[in-house]
C-alpha positions as a printed NumPy array, in Angstrom:
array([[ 92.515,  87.304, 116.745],
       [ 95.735,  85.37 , 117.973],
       [ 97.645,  87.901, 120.266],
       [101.459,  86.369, 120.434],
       [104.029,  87.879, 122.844],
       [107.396,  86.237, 123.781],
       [106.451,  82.705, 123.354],
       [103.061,  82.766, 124.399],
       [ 99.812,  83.318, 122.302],
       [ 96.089,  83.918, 123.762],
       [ 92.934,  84.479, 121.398],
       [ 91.019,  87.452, 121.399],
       [ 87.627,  88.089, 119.672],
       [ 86.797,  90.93 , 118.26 ],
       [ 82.797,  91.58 , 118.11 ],
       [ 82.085,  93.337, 114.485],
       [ 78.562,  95.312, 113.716],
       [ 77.76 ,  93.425, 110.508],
       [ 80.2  ,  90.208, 111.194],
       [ 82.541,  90.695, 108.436],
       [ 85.8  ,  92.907, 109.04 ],
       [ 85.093,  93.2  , 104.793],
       [ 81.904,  94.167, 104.34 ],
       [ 81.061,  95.862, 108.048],
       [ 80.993,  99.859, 108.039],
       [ 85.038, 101.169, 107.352],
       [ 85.565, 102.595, 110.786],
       [ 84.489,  99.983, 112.899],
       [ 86.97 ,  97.326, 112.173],
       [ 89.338, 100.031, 112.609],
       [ 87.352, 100.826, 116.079],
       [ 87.561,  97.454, 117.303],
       [ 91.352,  96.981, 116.459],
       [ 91.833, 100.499, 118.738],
       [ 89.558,  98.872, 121.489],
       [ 92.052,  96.05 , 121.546],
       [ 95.483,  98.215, 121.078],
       [ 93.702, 100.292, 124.605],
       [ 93.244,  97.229, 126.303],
       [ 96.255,  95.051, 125.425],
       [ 98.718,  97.838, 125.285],
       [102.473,  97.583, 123.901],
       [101.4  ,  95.922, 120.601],
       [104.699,  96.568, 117.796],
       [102.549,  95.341, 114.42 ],
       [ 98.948,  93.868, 113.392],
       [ 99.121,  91.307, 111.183],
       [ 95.766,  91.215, 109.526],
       [ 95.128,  87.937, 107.522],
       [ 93.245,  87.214, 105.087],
       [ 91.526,  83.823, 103.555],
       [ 93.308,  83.087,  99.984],
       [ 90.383,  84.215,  98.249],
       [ 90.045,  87.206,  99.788],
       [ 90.062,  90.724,  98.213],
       [ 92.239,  93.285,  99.858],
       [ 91.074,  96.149,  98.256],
       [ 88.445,  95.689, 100.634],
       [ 89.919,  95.697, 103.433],
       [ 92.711,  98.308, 102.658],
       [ 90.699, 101.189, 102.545],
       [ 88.98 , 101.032, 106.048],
       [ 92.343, 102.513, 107.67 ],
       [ 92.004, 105.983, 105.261],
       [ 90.257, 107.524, 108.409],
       [ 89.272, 111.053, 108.199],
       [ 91.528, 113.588, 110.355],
       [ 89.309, 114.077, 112.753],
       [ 88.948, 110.768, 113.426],
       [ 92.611, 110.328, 114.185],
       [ 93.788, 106.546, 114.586],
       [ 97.269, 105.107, 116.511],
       [ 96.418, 102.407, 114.018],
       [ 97.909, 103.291, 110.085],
       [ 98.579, 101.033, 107.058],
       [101.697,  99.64 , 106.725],
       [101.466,  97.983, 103.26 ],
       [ 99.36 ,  94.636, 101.865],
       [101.755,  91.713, 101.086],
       [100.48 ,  88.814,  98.739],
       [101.763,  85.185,  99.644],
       [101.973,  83.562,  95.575],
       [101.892,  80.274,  94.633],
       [105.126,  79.873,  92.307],
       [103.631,  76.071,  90.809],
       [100.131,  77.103,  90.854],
       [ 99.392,  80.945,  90.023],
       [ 99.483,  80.45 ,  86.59 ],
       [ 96.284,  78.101,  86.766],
       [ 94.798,  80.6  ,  88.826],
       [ 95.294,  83.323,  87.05 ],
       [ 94.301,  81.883,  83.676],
       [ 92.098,  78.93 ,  84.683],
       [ 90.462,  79.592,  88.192],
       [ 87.913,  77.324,  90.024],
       [ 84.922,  79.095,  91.19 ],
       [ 85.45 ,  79.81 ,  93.828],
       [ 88.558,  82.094,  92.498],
       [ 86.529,  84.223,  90.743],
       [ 85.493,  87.702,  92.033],
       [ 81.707,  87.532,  92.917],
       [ 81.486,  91.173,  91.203],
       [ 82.679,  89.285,  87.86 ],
       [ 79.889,  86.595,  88.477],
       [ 77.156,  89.321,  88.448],
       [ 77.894,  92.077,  85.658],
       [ 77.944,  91.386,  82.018],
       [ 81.465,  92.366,  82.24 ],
       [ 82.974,  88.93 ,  81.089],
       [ 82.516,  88.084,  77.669],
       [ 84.472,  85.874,  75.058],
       [ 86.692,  88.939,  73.785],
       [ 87.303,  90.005,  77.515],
       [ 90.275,  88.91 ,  80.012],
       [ 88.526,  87.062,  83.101],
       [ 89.598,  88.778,  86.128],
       [ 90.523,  86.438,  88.936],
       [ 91.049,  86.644,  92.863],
       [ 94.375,  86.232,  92.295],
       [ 94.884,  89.327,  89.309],
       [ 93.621,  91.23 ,  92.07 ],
       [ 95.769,  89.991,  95.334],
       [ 98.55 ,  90.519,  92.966],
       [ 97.876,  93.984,  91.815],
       [ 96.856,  95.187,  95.155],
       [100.21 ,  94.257,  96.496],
       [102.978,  96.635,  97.561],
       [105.091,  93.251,  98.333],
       [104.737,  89.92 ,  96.77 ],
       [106.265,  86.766,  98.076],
       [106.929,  84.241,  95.165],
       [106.572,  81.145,  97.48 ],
       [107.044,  77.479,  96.401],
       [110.278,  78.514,  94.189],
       [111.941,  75.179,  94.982],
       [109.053,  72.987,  92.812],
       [109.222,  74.712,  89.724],
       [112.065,  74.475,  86.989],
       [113.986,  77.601,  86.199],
       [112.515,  78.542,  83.451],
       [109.037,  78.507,  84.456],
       [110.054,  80.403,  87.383],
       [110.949,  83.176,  85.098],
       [107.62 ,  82.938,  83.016],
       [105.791,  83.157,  86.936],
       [108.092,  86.41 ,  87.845],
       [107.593,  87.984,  84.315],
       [103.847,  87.118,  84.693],
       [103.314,  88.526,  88.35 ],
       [105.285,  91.875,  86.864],
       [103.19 ,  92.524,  84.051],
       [100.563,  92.965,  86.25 ],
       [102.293,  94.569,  89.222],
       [105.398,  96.07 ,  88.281],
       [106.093,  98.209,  91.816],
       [105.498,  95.995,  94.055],
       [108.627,  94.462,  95.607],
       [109.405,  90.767,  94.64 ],
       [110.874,  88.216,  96.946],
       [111.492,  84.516,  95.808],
       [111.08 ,  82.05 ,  98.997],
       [111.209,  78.177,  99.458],
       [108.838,  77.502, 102.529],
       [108.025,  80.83 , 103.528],
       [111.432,  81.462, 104.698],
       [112.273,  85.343, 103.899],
       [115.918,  86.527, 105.267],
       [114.446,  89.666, 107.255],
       [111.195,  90.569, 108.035],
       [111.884,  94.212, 108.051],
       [111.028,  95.57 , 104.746],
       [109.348,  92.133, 103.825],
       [106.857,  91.681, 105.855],
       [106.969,  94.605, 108.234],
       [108.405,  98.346, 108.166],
       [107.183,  98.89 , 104.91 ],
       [105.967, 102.141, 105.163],
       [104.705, 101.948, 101.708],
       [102.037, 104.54 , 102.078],
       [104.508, 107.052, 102.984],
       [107.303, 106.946, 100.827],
       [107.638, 106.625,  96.583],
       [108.841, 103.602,  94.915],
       [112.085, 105.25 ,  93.756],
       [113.091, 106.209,  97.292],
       [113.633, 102.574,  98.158],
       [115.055,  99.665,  96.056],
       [112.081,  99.196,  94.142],
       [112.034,  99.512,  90.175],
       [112.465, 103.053,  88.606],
       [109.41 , 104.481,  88.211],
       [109.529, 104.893,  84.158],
       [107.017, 104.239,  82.352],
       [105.479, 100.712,  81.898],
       [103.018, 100.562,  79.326],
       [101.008,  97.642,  79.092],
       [101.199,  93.774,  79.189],
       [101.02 ,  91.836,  76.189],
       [101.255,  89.094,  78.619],
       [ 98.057,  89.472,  80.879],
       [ 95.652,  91.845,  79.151],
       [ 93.451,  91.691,  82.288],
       [ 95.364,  94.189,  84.371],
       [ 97.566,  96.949,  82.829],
       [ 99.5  ,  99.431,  84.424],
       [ 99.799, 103.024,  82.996],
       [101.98 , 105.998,  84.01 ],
       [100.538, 109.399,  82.784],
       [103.554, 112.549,  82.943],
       [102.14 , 115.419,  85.733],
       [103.476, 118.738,  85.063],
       [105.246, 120.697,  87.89 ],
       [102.335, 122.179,  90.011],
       [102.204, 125.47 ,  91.994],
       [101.533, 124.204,  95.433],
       [ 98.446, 126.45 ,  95.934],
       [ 97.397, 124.575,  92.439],
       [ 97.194, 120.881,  93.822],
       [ 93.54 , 121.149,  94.373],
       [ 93.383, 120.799,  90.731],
       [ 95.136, 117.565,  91.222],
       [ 93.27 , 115.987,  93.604],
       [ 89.717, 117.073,  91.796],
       [ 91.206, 115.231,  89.058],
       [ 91.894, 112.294,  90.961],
       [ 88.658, 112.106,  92.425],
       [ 86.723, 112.203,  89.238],
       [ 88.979, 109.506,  88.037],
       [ 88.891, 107.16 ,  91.672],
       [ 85.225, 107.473,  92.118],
       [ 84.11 , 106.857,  88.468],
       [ 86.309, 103.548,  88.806],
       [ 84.454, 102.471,  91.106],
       [ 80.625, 103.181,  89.983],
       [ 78.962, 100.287,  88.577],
       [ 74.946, 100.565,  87.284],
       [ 73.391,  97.243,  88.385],
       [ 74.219,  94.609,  85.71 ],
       [ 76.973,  96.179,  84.117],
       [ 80.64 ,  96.435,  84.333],
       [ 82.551,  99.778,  84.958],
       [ 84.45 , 101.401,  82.733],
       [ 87.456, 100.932,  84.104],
       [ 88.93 , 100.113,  87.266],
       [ 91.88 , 101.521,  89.288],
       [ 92.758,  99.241,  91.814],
       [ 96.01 , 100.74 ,  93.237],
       [ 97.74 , 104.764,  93.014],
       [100.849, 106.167,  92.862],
       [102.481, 109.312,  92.292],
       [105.126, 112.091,  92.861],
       [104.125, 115.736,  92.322],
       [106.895, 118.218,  91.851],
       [106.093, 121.537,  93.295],
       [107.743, 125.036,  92.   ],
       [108.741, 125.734,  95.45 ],
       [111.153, 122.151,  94.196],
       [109.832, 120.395,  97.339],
       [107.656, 117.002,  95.962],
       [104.159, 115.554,  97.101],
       [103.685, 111.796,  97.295],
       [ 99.951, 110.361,  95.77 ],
       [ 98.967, 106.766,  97.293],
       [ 95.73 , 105.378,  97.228],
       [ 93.784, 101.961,  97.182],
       [ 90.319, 101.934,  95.022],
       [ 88.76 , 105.034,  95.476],
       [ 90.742, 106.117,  98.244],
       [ 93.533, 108.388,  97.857],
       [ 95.976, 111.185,  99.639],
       [ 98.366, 113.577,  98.766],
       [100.883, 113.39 , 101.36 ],
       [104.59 , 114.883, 102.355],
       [107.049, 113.007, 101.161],
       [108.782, 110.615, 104.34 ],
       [111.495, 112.66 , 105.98 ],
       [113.94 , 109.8  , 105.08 ],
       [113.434, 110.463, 101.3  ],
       [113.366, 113.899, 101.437],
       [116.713, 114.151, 103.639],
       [118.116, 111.542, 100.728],
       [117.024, 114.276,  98.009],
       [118.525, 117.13 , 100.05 ],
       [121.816, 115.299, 100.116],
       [122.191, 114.309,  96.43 ],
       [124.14 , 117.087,  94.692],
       [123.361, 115.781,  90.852],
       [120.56 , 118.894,  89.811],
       [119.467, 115.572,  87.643],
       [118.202, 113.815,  90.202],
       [115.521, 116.374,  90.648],
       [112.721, 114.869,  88.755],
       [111.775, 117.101,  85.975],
       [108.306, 116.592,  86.015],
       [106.042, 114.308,  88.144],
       [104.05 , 110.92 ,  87.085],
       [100.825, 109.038,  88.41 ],
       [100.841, 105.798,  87.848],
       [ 97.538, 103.417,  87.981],
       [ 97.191,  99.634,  87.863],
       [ 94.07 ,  98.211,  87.225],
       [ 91.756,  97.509,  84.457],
       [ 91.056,  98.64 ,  80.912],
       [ 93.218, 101.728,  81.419],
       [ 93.273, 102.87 ,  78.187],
       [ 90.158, 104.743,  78.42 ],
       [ 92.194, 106.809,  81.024],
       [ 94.644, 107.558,  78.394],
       [ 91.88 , 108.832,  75.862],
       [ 90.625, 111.127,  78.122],
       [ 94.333, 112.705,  79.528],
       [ 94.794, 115.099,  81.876],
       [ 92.284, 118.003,  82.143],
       [ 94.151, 120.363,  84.184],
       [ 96.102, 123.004,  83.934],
       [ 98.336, 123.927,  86.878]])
């Protein structure tokens, strides 16, 4: 790990249990990046990078610590770097070495079904994506790229850069705080419903109406959520899953007309207070439309539709 303050830099290693900040035990990368922060002191941001082949729903999910646990360390958001002249060809045509080892070994590819690659899943794990490499491709390929990348990953935020050159790195690359607020609290897209991509039929995204819950009621919700989460992610040796939810969001309006905001990553989720920020905006807007009528969870991820077929069994 490259520590960098002012305009020096010194290397720090970080010694891991199984070697592999993806595949060790959750709570020990975390543990190791604490050891440092007690050591080092005065950090502002970890920037934890990953190889361009790399999963991050991996990775993501090893900061969900359990309460007891507690962590000065938290989640900020995942931002995928994309290749503006290349991603197509990844996307539709990947080497080997861009393809998911968990597609390699199930019987989940076939001739009728979408290949997911490396790059379907940076893309729809991403809560920013920066379309790099903007200057090398004509105009209108650029737009195919952007209305590619959005079919699969239609809340993440999109920035266009030439040479990696963003304007601010607050709210690009850091401040985020995309685990704590709602996509409609911030200049992201609406959160409306999406349906699903007749561009890229490998990743869809769906958005499923919640009805307004009694707050003593959102156990329901989050039963629900956990069958869903956890069947995603059970596979039987040799066989793909059913489906797969690789990213969560939603709002939860309460009769008490406070809201609840639902993020998770794979199987991971919580049901969290909404940021003070966005609830102080809500408190200020006088338009009694603004208040969302109902609340919506939105999934992206893979053959979604069997979601849909089974709806919503709960009644608040």
């Amino acid at each position: 790990m490259t520590i960098s303050k002012d305009s020096e830099s010194s290397t720090e290693w970080i010694p891991l249990a199984n070697g592999c900040i993806c595949c060790s035990v959750k709570d020990s990368g975390v543990a190791a990046l604490e050891s440092l922060v007690d050591r080092q002191k005065d950090f502002d941001y970890i920037l934890l990078e990953t190889t361009g082949v790399a999963d991050p729903g991996n990775i993501a999910p090893m900061f969900w610590l359990d309460e007891g646990l507690g962590s000065s360390i938290y989640l900020d958001g995942i931002v995928t770097v994309v290749d503006a002249k290349n991603v197509l060809k990844s996307l539709d045509e990947p080497a080997p070495e861009e393809i998911p080892e968990t597609e390699l070994e199930t019987e989940s590819h076939h001739h009728d079904t979408p290949l997911l690659t490396t790059a379907h899943l940076q893309i729809s794990h991403a809560d920013v994506i920066i379309l790099n490499k903007t200057d090398l491709v004509e105009p209108s390929e650029l737009s195919n790229v952007r209305t590619r990348i959005t079919s699969i990953n239609s809340l993440a935020k999109l920035t266009m850069t030439s040479h990696s050159r963003v304007e601010s790195l607050s709210g690009t690359v850091l401040d985020l705080s995309a685990y704590s607020t709602f996509p409609s609290d911030s200049e992201g897209p609406s959160f409306s419903s999406k349906g699903h991509s007749h561009l890229d039929h490998t990743i869809s995204t769906i958005t499923l109406p919640l009805p307004v819950f009694d707050v003593q009621k959102l156990p329901l919700l989050e039963g629900w959520l956990e069958t869903i989460l956890w069947e995603s992610n059970e596979r039987q040796a040799g066989k793909a899953r059913k489906y797969e939810i690789h990213r969560t969001k939603g709002l939860v309006v309460l009769t008490d007309d406070t809201i609840r905001v639902v993020q998770g990553v794979r199987e991971i989720f919580e049901i969290i207070e909404p940021s003070p920020r966005a609830q102080d905006e809500r408190d200020k807007d006088p338009d009694p439309d603004a208040v969302p009528k109902e609340g919506k969870i939105v999934f992206i991820g893979r053959n979604l539709d069997l979601i849909c077929a089974e709806g919503i069994p709960i009644q608040p």
